[in-house]
TORKE-963539 format. One record per residue (C-alpha): residue number from 0; residue in three letters; chain; x, y, z. Coordinates in pm, whole numbers, plus 32768, in hexadecimal, padded with zeros to 4 digits. Layout:
% TORKE-963539
+-----+-----+---+------+------+------+
!   k !   r ! c !    u !    v !    w !
+-----+-----+---+------+------+------+
! NUM ! ALA ! A !    X !    Y !    Z !
...
+-----+-----+---+------+------+------+
//
This chain:
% TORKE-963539
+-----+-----+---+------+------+------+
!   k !   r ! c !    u !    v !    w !
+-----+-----+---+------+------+------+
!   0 ! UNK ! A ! E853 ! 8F5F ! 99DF !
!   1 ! UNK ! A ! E973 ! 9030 ! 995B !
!   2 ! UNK ! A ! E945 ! 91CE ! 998C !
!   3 ! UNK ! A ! E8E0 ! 9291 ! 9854 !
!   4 ! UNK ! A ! E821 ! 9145 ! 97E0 !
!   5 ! UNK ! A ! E695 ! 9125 ! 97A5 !
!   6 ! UNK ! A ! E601 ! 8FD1 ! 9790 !
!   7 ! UNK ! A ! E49F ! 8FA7 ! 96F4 !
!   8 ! UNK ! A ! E3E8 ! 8E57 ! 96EC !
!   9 ! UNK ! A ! E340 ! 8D95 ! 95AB !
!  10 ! UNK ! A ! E298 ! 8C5A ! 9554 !
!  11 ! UNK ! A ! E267 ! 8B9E ! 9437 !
!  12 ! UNK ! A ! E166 ! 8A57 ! 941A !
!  13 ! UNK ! A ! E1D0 ! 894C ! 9371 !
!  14 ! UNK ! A ! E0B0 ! 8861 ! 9370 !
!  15 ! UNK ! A ! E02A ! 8742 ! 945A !
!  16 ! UNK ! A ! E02A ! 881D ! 9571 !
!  17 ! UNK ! A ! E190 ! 886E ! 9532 !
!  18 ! UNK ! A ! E1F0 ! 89E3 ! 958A !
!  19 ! UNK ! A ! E38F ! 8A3E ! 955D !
!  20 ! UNK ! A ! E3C9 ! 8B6D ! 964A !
!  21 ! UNK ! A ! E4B1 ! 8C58 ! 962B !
!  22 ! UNK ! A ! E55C ! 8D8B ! 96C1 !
!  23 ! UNK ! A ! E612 ! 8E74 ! 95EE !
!  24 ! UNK ! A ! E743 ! 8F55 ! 9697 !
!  25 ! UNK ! A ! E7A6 ! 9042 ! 95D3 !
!  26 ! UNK ! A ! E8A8 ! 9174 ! 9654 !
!  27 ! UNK ! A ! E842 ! 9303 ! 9638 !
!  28 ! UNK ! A ! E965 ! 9336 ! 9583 !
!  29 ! UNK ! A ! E975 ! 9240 ! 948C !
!  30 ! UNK ! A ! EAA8 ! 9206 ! 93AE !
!  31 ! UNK ! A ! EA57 ! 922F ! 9254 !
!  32 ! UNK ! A ! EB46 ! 911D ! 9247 !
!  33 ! UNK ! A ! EA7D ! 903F ! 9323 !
!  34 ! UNK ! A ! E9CB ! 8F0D ! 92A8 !
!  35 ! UNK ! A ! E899 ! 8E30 ! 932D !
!  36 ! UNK ! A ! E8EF ! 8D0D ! 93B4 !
!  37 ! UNK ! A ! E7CA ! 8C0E ! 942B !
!  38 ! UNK ! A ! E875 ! 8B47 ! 957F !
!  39 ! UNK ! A ! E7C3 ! 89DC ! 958A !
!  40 ! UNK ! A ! E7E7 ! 8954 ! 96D4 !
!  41 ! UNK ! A ! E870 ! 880C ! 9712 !
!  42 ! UNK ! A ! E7B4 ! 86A7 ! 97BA !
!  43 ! UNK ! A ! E736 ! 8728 ! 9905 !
!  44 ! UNK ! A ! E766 ! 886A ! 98B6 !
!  45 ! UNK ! A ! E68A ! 89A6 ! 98A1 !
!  46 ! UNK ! A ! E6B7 ! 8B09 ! 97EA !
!  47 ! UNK ! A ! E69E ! 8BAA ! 995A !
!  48 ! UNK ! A ! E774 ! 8A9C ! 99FD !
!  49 ! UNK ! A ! E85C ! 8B07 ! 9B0A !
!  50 ! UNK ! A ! E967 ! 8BE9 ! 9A4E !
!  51 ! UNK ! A ! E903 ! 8BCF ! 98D7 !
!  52 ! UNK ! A ! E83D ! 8D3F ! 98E7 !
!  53 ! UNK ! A ! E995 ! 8DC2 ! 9961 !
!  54 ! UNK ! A ! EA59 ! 8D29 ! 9874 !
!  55 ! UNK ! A ! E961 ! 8D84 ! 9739 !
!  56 ! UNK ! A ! E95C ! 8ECE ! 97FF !
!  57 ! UNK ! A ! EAD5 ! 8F08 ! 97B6 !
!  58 ! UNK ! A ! EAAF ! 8EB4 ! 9651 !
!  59 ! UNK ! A ! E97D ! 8FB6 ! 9622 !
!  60 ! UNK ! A ! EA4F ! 90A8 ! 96F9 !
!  61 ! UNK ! A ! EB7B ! 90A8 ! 95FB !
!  62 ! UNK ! A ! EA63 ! 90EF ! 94F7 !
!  63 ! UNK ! A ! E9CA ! 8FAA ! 9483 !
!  64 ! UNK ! A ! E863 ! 8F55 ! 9497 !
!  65 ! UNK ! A ! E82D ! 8E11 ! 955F !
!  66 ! UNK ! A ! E6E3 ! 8D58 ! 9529 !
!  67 ! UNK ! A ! E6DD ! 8C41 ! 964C !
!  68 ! UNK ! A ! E5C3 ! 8B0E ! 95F4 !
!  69 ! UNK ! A ! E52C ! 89F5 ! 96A7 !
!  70 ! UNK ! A ! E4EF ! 88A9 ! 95CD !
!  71 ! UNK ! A ! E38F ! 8898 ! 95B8 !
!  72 ! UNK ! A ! E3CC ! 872D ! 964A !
!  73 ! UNK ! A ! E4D2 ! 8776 ! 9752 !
!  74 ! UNK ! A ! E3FF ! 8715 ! 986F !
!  75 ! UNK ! A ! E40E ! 88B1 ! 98FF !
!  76 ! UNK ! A ! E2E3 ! 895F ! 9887 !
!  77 ! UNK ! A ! E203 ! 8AA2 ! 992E !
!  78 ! UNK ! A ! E2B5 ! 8A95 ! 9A7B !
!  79 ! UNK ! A ! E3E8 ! 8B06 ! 99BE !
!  80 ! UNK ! A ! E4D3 ! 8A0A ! 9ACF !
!  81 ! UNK ! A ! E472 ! 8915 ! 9B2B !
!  82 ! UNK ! A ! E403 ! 87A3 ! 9A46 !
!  83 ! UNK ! A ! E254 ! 8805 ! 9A62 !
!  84 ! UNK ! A ! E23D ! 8726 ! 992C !
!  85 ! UNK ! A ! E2F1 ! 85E0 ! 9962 !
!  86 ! UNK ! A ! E217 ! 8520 ! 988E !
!  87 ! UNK ! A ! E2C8 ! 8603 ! 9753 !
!  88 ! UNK ! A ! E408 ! 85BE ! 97F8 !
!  89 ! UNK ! A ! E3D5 ! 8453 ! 97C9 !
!  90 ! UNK ! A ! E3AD ! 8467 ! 965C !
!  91 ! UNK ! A ! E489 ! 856C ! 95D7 !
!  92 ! UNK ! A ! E566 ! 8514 ! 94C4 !
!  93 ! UNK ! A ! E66D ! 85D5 ! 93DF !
!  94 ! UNK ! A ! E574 ! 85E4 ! 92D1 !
!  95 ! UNK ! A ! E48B ! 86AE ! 93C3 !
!  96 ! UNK ! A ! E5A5 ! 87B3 ! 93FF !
!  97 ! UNK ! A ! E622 ! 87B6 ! 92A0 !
!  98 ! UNK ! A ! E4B1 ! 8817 ! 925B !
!  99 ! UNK ! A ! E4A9 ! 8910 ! 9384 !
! 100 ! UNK ! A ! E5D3 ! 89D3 ! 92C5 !
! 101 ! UNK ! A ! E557 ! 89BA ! 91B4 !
! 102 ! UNK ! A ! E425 ! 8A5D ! 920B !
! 103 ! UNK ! A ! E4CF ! 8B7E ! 92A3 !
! 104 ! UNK ! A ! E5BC ! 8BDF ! 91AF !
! 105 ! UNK ! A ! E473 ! 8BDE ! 90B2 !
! 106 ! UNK ! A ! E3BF ! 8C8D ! 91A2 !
! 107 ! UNK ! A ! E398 ! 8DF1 ! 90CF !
! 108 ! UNK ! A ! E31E ! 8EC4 ! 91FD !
! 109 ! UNK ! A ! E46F ! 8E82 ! 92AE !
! 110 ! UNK ! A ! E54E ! 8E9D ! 918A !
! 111 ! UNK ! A ! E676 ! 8DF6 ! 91C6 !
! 112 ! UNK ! A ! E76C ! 8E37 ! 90D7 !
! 113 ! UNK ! A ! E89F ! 8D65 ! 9080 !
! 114 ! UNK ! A ! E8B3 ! 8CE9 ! 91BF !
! 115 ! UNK ! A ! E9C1 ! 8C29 ! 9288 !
! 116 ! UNK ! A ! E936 ! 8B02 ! 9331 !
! 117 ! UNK ! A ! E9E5 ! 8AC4 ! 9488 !
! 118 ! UNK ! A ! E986 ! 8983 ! 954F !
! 119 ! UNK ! A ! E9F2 ! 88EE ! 9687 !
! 120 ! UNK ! A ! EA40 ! 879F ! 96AC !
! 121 ! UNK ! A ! E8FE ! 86E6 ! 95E6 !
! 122 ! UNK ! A ! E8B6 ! 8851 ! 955F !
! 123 ! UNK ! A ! E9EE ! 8850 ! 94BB !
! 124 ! UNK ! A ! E98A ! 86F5 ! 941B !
! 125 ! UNK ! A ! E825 ! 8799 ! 9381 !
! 126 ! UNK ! A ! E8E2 ! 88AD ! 930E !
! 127 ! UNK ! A ! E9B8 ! 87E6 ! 9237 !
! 128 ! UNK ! A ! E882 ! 8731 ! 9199 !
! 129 ! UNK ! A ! E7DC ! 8883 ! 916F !
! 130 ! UNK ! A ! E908 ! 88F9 ! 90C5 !
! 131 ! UNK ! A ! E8FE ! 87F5 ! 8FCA !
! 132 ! UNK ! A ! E7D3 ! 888E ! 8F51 !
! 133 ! UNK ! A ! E77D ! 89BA ! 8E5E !
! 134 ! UNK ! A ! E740 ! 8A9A ! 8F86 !
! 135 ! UNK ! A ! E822 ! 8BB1 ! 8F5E !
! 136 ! UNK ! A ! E8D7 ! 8B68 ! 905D !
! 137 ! UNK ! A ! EA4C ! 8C1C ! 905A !
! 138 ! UNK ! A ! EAD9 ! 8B37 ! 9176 !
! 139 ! UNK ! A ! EAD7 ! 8A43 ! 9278 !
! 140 ! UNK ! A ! EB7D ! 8A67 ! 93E3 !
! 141 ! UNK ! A ! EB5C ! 8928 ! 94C8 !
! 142 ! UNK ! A ! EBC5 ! 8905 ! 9617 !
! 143 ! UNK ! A ! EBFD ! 87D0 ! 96D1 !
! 144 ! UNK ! A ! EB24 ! 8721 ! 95C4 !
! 145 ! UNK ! A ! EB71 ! 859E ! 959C !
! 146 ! UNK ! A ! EBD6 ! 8513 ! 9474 !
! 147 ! UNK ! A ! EA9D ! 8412 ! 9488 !
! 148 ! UNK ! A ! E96C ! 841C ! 9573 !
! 149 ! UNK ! A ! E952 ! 82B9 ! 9587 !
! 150 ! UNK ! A ! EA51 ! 8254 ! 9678 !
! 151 ! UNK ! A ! E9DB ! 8120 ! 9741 !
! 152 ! UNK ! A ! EA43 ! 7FB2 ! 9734 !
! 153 ! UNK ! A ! E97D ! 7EB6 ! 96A0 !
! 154 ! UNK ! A ! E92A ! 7E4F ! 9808 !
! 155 ! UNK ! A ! E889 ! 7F7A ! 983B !
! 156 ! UNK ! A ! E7C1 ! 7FAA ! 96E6 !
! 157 ! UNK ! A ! E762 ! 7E39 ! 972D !
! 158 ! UNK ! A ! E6C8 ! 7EAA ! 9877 !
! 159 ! UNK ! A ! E604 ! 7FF2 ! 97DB !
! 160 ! UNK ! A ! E572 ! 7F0D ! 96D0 !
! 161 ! UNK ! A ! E517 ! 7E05 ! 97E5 !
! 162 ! UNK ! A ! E44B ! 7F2D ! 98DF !
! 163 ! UNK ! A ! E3BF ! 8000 ! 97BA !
! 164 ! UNK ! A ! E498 ! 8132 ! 9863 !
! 165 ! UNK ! A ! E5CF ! 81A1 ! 98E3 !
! 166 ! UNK ! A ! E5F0 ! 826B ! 9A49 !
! 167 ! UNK ! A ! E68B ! 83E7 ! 9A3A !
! 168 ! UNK ! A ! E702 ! 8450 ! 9BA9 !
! 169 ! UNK ! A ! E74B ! 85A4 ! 9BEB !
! 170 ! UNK ! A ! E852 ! 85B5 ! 9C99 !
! 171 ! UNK ! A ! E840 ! 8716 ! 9D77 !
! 172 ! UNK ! A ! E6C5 ! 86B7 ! 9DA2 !
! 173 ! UNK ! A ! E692 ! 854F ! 9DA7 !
! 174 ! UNK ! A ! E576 ! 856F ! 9CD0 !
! 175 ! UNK ! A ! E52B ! 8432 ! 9BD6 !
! 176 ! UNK ! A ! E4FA ! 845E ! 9A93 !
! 177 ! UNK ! A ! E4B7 ! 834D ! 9973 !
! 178 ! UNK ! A ! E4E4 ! 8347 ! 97F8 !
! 179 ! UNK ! A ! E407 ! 826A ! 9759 !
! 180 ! UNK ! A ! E499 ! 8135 ! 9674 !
! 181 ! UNK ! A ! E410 ! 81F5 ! 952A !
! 182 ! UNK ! A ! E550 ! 82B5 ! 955A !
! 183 ! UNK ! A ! E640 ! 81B0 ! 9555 !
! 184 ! UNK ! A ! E588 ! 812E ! 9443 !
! 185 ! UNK ! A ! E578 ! 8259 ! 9343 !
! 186 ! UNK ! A ! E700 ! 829D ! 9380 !
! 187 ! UNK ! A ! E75F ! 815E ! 932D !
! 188 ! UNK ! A ! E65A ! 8197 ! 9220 !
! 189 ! UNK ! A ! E6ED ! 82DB ! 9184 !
! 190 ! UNK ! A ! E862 ! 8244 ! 917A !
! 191 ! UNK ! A ! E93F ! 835F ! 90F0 !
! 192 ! UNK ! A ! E81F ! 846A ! 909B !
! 193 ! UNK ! A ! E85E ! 84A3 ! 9232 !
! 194 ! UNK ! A ! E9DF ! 8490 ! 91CE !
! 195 ! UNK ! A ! EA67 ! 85D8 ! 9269 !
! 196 ! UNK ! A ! EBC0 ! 85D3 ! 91C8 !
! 197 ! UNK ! A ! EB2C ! 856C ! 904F !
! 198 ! UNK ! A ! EA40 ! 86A5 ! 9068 !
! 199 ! UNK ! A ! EB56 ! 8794 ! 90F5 !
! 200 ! UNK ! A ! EC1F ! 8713 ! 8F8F !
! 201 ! UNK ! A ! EB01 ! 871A ! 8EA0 !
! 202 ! UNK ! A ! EAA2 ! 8892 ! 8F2D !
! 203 ! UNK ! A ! EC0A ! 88FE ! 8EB3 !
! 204 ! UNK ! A ! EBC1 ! 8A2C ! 8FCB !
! 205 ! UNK ! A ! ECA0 ! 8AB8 ! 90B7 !
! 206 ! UNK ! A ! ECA2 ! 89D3 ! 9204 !
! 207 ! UNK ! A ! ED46 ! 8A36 ! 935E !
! 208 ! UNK ! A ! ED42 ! 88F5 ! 9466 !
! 209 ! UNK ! A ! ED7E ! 8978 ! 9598 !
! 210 ! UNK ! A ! ED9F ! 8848 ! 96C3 !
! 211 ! UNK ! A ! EE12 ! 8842 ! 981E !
! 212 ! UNK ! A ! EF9A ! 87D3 ! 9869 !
! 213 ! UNK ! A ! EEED ! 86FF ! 997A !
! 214 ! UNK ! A ! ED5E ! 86B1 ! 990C !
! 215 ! UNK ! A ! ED08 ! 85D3 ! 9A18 !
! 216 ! UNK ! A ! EBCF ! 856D ! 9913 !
! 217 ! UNK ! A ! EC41 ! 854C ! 97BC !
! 218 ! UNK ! A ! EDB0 ! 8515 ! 975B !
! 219 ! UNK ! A ! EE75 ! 862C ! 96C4 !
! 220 ! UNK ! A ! EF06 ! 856A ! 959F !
! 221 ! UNK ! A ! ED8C ! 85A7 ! 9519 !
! 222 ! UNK ! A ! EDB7 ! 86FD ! 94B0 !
! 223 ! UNK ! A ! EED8 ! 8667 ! 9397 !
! 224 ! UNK ! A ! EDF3 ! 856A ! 9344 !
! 225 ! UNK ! A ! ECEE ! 8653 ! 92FD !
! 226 ! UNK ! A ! EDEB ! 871F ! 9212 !
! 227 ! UNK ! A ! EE44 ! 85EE ! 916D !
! 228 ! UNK ! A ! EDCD ! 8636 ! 900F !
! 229 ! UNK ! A ! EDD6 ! 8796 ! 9034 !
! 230 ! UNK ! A ! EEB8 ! 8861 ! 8F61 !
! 231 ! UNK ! A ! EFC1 ! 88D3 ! 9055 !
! 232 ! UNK ! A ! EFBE ! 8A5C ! 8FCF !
! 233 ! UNK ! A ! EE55 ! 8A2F ! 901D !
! 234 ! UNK ! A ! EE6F ! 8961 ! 919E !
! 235 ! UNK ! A ! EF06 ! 89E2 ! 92D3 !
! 236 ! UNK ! A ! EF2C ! 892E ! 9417 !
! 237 ! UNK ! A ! EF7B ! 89BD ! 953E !
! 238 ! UNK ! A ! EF6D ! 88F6 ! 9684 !
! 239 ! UNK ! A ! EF3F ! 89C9 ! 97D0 !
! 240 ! UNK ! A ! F04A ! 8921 ! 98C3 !
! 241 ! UNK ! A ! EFC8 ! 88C3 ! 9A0F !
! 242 ! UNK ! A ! EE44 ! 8905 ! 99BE !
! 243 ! UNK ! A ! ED41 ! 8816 ! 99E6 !
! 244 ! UNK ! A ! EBF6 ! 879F ! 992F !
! 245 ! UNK ! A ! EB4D ! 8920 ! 9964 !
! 246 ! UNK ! A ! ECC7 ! 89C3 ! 997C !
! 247 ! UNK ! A ! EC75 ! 8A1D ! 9B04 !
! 248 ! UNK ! A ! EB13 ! 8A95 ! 9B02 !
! 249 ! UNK ! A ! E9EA ! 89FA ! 9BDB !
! 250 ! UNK ! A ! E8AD ! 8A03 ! 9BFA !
! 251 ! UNK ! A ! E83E ! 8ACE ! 9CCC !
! 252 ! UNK ! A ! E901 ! 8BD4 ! 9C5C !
! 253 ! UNK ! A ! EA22 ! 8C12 ! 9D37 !
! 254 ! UNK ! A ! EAE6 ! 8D2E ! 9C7E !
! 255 ! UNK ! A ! EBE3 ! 8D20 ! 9B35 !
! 256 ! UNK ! A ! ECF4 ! 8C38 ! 9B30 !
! 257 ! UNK ! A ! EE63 ! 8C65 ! 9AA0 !
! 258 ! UNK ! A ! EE0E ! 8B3C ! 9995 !
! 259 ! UNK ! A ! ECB3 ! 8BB1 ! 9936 !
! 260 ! UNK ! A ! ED68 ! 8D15 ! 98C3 !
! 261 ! UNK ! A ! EE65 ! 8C66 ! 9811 !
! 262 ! UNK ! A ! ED7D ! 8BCD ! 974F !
! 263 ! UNK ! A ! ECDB ! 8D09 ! 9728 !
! 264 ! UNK ! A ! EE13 ! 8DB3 ! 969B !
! 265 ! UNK ! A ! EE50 ! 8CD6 ! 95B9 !
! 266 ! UNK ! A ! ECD8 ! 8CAD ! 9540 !
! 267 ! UNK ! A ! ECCF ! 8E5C ! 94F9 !
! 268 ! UNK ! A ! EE56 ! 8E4B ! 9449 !
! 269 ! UNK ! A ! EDD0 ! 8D54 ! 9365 !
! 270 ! UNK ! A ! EC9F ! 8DD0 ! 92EF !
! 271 ! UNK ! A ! ED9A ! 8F27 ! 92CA !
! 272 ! UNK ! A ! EE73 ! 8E40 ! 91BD !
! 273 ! UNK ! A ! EE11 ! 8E87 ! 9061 !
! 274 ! UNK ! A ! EDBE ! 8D20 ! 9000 !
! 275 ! UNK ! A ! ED36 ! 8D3D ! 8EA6 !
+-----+-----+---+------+------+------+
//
């Protein structure tokens, strides 16, 4: 974590045994500029994954207040890092996180106000649907997000349907995870309510799409898609040349990278732009 930046921890339950935790970082010396912004990690992803306290770090540190969440479904629950609760994993859908945010931005005893929802790759995808919502939300950042989550061939939705579950390798641990075929089923189910770019355009809020020159995991032309309907005083993209799916940071953490404070620039001279 950056210098000069305290980090407390919160959770919220949901219901069904569902519990969204949180960590808030928020800087000593904060800007009375600065606005909250709630980062929603991406698919395999965690709020304390490899470099993502650093990076909300540098965003408290130039004055914002950064409130990192867990799903309540994402598979990661009290160890913090590691998937103790692979039987959530399994079942999580976008409705579950859009209810997750939802939940925290209501939450009175954090008080979030007008925040700036920032998600990673997946993240970036609830955010949008969040947005579409009367949430007071004041804008949407994605990074590396896809334009849709469903991108298999009909081979392989054929196969899910046919096994009743799809396996999810992680790849720097070899672990297995699955995702159960009631989640192939309610997004084909939800049709455009889980349509990323139709909620960025109905939201009529600011949107930065911030990719990777060289994603290795979703393609780069996404971030335009996602801007499609977007008014273009209102959309920004900005692709980071060279940078990859999580713009050069790993998990374990192995120190800042040239692309992850790129995107980190250009994440604290936005929310600087007088957008109204």
């Amino acid at each position: 974590m950056a210098e000069g930046v305290d980090t407390r921890e919160y959770e919220i339950a949901i219901r069904d045994d569902r519990k969204v935790r949180i960590s808030i970082d928020g800087s000593r010396k904060r800007s009375s500029q600065g606005t909250d912004i709630l980062f929603i990690p991406g698919f395999k992803g965690f709020k304390d994954w490899g470099g993502w306290p650093w990076f909300c770090g540098e965003l408290a540190t130039a004055g914002h207040r950064v409130f990192r969440m867990n799903p309540s479904m994402c598979g990661v629950g009290p160890s913090l890092d590691s998937f103790d609760e692979p039987h959530k994993f399994a079942r999580q859908t976008l409705r579950h996180d859009v209810e997750d945010v939802q939940a925290v931005l209501e939450d009175t005893a954090l008080g979030i106000e007008s925040p700036t929802l920032l998600g990673h790759s997946r993240g970036g995808l609830v955010a949008a649907l969040c947005a579409a919502e009367p949430c007071g939300v004041a804008g949407v950042i994605t990074m590396g997000t896809p334009a849709d989550l469903l991108r298999l061939s009909d081979d392989e939705i054929d196969r899910w349907r046919a096994t009743g579950r799809r396996e999810i390798v992680n790849a720097r641990t070899g672990e297995v995870l699955h995702q159960d075929v009631e989640v192939l089923e309610d997004y084909l189910v939800q049709g455009e309510r889980y349509s990323a770019s139709l909620a960025l355009e109905r939201s009529n809020l600011p949107v930065l799409a911030i990719h990777g020159g060289a994603d290795e995991a979703v393609e780069p032309s996404s971030a335009g898609i996602l801007l499609t309907g977007v008014d273009p005083q209102r959309g920004r993209q900005v692709i980071v040349e060279g940078a990859g799916h999580t713009f050069g940071l790993s998990h374990p953490f192995a120190g800042p990278h040239p692309h992850a404070r790129k995107a980190v620039e250009v994440i604290i001279a936005w929310l600087r732009e007088d957008r109204t």
